[in-house]
C-alpha positions in Angstrom: 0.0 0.0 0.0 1.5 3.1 -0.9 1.6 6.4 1.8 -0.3 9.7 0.1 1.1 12.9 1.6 -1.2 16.0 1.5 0.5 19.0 1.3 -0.9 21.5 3.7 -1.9 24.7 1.5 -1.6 27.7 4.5 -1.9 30.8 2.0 -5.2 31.8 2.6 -4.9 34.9 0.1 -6.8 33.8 -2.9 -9.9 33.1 -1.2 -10.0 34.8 2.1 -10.4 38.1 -0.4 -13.6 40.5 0.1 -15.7 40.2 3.8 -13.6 37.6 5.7 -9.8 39.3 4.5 -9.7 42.2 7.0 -10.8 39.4 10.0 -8.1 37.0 8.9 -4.8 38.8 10.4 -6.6 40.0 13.7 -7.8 35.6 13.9 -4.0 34.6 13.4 -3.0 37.3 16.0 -5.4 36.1 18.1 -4.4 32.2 17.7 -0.5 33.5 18.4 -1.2 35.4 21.3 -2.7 32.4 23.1 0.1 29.8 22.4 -1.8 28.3 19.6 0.6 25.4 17.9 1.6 26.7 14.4 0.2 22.9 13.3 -3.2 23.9 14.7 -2.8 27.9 13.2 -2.3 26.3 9.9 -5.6 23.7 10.2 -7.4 26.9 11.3 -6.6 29.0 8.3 -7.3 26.5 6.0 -10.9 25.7 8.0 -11.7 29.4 7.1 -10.1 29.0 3.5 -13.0 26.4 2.6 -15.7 28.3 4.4 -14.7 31.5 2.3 -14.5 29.4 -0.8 -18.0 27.5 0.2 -19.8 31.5 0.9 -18.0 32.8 -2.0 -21.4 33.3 -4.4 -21.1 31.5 -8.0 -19.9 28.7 -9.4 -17.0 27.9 -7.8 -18.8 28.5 -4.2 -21.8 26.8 -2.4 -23.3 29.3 -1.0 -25.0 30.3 -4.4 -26.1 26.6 -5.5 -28.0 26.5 -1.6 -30.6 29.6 -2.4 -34.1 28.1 -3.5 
């Protein structure tokens, strides 16, 4: 069985653009100032990379594909 290795993608800046980008520095600020693990900074970023990319109206996000 062969081992698959995920590279862990930590630059936010293509999709934390337009409301969540001015929130993103003062959330890693916040992480660091409380001892946060860098491992566990990095999973948190990329948590709010897919939920930017999911509300991110159109056809590459969800949120557009949930209205009825």
């Amino acid at each position: 069985m062969d081992i698959v290795r995920r590279t862990r993608r930590t630059d936010i800046g293509g999709f934390a653009d337009g409301r969540i980008e001015p929130h993103v520095d003062a959330f890693k600020q916040y992480l660091s100032q409380r001892r946060y693990a860098a491992k566990t900074v990095a999973t948190y970023l990329l948590c709010i990379t897919h939920f930017a990319q999911w509300a991110t109206p159109g056809p590459v996000g969800g949120a557009k594909s949930m209205r009825r």
